[in-house]
N, CA, C and O atoms as a GROMACS GRO file, in nm:
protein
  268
    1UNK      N    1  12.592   2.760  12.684
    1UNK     CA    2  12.619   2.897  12.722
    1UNK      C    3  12.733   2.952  12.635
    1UNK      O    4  12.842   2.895  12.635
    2UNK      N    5  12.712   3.051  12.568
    2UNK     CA    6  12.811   3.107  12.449
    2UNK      C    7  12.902   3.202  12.568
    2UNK      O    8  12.858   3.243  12.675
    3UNK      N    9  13.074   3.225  12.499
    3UNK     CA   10  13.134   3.264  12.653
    3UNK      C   11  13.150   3.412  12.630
    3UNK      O   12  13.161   3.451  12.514
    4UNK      N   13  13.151   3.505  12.737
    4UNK     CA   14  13.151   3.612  12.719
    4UNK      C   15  13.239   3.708  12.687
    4UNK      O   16  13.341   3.704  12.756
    5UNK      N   17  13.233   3.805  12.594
    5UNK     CA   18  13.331   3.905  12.509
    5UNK      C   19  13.425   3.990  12.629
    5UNK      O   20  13.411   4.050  12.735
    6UNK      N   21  13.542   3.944  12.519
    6UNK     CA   22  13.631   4.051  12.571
    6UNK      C   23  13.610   4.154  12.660
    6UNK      O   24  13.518   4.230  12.631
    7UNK      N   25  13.683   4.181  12.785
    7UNK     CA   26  13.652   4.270  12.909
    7UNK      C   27  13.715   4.412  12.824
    7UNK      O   28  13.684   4.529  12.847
    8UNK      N   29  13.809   4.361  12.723
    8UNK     CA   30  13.851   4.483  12.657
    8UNK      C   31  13.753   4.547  12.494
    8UNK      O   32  13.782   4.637  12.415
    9UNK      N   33  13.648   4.462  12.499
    9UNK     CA   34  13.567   4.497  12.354
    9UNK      C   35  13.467   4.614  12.445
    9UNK      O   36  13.439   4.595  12.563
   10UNK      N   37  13.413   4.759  12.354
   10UNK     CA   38  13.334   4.860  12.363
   10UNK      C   39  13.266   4.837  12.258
   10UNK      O   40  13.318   4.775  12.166
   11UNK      N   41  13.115   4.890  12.250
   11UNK     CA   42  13.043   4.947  12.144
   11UNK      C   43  12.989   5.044  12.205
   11UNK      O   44  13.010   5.077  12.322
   12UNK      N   45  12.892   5.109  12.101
   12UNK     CA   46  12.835   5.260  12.092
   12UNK      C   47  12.711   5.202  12.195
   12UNK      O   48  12.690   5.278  12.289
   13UNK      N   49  12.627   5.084  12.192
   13UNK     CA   50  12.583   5.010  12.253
   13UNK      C   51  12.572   5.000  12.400
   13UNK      O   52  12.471   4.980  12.468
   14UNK      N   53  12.690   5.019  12.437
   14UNK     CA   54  12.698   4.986  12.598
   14UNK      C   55  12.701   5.151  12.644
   14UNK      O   56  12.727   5.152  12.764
   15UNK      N   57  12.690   5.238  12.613
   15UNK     CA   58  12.678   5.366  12.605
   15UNK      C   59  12.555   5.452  12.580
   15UNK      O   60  12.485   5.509  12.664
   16UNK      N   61  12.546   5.451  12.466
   16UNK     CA   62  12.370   5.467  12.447
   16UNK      C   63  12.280   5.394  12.454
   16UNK      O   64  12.315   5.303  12.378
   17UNK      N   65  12.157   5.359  12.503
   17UNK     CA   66  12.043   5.314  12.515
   17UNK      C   67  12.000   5.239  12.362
   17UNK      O   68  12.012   5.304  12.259
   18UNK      N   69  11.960   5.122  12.361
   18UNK     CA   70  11.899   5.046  12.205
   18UNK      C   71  11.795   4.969  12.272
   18UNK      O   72  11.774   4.923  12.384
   19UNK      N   73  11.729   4.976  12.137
   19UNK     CA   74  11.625   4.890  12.183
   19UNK      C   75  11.630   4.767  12.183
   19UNK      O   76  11.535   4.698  12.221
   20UNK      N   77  11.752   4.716  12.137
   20UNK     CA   78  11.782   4.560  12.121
   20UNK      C   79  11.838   4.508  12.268
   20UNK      O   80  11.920   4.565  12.340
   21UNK      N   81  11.771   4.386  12.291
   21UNK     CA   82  11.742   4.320  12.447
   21UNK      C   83  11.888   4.203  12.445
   21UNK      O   84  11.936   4.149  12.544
   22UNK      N   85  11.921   4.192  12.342
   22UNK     CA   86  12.042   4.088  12.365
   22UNK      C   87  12.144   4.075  12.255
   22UNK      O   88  12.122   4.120  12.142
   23UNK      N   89  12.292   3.994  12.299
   23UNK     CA   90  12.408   4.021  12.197
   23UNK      C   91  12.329   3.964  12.055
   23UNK      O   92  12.372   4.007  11.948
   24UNK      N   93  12.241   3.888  12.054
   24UNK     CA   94  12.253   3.871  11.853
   24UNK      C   95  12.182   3.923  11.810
   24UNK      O   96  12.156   3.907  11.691
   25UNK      N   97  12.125   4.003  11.880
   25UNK     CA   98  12.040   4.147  11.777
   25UNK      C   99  12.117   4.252  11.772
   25UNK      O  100  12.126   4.322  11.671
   26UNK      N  101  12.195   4.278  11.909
   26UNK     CA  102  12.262   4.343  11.869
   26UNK      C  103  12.405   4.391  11.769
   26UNK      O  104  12.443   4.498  11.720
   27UNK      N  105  12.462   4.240  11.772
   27UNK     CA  106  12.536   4.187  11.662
   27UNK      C  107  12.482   4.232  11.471
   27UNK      O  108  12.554   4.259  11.374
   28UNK      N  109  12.351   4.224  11.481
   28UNK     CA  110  12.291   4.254  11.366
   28UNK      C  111  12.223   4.428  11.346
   28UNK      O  112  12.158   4.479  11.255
   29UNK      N  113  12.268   4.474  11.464
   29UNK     CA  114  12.242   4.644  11.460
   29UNK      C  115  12.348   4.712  11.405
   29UNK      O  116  12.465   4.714  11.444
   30UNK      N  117  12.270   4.795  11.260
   30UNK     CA  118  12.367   4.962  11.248
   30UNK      C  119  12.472   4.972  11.367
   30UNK      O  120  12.595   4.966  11.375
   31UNK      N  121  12.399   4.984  11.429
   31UNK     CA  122  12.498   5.012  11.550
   31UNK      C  123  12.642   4.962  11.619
   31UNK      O  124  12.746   5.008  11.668
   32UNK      N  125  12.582   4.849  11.591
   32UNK     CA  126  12.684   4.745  11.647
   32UNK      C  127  12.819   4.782  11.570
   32UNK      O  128  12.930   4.752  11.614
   33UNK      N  129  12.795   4.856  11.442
   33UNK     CA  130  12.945   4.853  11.364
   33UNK      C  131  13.038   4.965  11.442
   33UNK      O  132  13.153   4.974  11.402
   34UNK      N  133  12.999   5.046  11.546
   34UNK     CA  134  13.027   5.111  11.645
   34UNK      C  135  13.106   5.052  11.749
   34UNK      O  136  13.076   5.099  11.859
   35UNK      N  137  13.204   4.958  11.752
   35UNK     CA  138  13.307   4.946  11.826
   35UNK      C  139  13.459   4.946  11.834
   35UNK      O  140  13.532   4.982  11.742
   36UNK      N  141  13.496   4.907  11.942
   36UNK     CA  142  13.660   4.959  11.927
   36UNK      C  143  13.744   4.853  12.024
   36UNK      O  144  13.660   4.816  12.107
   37UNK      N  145  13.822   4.812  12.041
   37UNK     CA  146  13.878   4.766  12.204
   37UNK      C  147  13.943   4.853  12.273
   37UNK      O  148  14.028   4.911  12.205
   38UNK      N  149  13.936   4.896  12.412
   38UNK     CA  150  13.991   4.975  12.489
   38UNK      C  151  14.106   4.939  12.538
   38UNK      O  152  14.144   4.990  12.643
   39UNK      N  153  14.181   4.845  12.472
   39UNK     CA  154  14.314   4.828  12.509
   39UNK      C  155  14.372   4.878  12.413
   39UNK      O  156  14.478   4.928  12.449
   40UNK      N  157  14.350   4.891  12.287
   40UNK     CA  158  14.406   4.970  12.150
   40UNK      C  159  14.353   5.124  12.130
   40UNK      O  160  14.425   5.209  12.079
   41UNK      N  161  14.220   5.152  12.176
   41UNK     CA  162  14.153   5.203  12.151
   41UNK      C  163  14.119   5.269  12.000
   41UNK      O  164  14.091   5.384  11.967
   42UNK      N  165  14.138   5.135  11.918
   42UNK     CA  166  14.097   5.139  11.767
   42UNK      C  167  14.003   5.030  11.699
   42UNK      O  168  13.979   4.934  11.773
   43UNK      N  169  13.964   5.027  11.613
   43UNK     CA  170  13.883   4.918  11.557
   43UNK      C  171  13.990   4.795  11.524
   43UNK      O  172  13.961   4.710  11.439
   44UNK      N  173  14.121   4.794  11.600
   44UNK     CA  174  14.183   4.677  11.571
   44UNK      C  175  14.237   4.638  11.732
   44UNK      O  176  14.311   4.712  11.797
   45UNK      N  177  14.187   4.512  11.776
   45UNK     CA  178  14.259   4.443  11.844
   45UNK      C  179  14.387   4.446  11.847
   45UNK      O  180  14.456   4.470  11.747
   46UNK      N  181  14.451   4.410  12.015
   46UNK     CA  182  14.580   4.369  12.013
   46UNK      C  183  14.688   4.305  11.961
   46UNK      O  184  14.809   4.328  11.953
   47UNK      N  185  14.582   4.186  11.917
   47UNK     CA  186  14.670   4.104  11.754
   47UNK      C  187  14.644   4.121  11.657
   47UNK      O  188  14.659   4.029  11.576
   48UNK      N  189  14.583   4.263  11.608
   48UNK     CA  190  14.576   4.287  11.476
   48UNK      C  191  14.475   4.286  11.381
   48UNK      O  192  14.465   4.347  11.274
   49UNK      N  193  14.383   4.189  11.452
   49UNK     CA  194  14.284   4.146  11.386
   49UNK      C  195  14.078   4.260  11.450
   49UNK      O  196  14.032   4.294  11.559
   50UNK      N  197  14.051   4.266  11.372
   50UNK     CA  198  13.904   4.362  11.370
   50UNK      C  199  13.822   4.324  11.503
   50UNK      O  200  13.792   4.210  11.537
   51UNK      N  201  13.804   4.400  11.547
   51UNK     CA  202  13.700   4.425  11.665
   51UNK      C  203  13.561   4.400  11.569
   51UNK      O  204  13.530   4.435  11.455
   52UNK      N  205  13.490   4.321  11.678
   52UNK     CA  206  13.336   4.281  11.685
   52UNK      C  207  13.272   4.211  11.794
   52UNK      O  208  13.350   4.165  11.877
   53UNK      N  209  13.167   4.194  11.810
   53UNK     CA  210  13.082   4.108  11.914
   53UNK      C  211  13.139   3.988  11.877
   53UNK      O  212  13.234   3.958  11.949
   54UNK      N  213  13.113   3.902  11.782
   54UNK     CA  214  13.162   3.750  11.765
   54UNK      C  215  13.290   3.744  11.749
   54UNK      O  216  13.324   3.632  11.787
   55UNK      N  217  13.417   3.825  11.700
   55UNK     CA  218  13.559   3.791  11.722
   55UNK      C  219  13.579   3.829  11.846
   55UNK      O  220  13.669   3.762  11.897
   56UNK      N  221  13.524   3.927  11.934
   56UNK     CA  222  13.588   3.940  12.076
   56UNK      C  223  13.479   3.877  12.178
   56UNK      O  224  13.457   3.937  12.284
   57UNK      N  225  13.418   3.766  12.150
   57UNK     CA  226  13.359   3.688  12.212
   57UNK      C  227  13.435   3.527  12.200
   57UNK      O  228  13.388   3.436  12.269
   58UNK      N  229  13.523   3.508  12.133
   58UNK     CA  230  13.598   3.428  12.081
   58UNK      C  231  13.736   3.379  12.179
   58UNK      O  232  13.845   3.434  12.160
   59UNK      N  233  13.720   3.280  12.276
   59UNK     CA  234  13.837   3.260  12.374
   59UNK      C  235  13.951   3.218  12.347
   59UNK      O  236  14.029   3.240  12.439
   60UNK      N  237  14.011   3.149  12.234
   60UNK     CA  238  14.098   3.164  12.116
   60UNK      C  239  14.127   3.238  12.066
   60UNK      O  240  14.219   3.218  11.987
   61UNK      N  241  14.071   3.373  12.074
   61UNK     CA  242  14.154   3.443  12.002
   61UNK      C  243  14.265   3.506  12.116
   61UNK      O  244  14.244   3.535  12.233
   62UNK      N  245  14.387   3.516  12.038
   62UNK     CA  246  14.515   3.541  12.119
   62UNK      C  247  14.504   3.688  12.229
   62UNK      O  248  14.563   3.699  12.337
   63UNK      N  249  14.410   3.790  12.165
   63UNK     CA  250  14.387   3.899  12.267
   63UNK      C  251  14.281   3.904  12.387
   63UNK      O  252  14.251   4.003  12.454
   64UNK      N  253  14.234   3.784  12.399
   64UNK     CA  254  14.112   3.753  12.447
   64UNK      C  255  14.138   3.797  12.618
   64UNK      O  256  14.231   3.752  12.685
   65UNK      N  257  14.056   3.872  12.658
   65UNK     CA  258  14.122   3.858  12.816
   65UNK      C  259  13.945   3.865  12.891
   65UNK      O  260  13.848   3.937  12.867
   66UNK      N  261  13.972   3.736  13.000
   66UNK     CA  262  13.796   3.692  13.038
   66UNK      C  263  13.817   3.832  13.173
   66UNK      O  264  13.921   3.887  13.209
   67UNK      N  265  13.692   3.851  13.215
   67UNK     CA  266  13.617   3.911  13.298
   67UNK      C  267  13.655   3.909  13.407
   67UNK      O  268  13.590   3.964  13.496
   0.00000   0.00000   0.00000
């Protein structure tokens, strides 16, 4: 079981409707380059480092905060 992203990661994704049924298609959608974290509310995480599906799915990483 892969662990689940940041309570603080957004995409355009969870907002509009796609036709993609799960995170690694959606990982590989145009679309997906459409996120931000809502604790910064910028394309950079709390520590600095780039918002995405696989870095804010990442429980090591220092901004990580679970569900």
């Amino acid at each position: 079981m892969s662990p689940e992203r940041c309570r603080y990661f957004r995409s355009k994704t969870m907002f509009v409707g796609s036709k993609h049924a799960n995170d690694t298609e959606e990982e590989e959608s145009p679309v997906a380059a459409f996120c931000w974290c809502n604790f910064t509310m910028t394309k950079i995480g709390k520590d600095g480092c780039l918002v995405g599906l696989s870095a804010c799915s990442q429980p090591e990483r220092s901004c990580y905060c679970e569900r």
